[in-house]
C-alpha angles and dihedrals in degrees: 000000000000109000109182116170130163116188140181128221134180133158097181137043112286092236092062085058111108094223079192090069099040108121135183114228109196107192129174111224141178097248098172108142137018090258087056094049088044093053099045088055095045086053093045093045092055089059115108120252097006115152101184143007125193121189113198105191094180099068098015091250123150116181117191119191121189138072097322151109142251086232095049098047088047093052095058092051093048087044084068095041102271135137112224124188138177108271089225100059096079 
C-alpha cells in the first residue's frame, strides 16, 4: 500500500504567521494499516500552529511544518501508541 498526502492547515491568516519560527519536523514512524495512517493525522492535526503535515507511508516518513517541535510532534504520536524517531537517525 503507498499512502503519500501533503496538507495544509491553517487556523489563522497566513500574514499573522511568524515565517522566522516555521520549522520542519522529519519523524520515522510505523504506518502499517489505514487505521494507523487515520489516527497519526487526527493527532498532527490536533498540534497547535502546524501548517502542514505529509505521511509517507512508503518509507514511514511524517513531516510537520509549522511552529512546532520535534518533542512535541513526537508526544502526540506516542499519546496514541506510536514510536516516533528522528528520521535522521536511521
Amino acid at each position: 500500500m503507498y499512502f503519500n498526502e501533503l496538507r495544509t492547515i491553517s487556523s489563522f491568516p497566513s500574514k499573522l504567521i511568524n515565517k522566522t519560527s516555521m520549522a520542519v519536523v522529519e519523524l520515522k514512524v510505523g504506518m502499517h494499516c489505514d487505521k494507523c495512517i487515520k489516527s497519526i493525522k487526527r493527532a498532527i492535526k490536533k498540534i497547535e500552529d502546524i501548517e502542514t503535515y505529509r505521511l509517507d507511508t512508503e518509507v514511514n516518513k511524517v513531516t510537520v511544518t509549522g511552529n512546532v517541535t520535534t518533542e512535541e510532534v513526537v508526544k502526540v504520536l506516542h499519546k496514541i501508541g506510536k514510536t516516533a524517531t528522528s528520521w535522521s537517525e536511521d
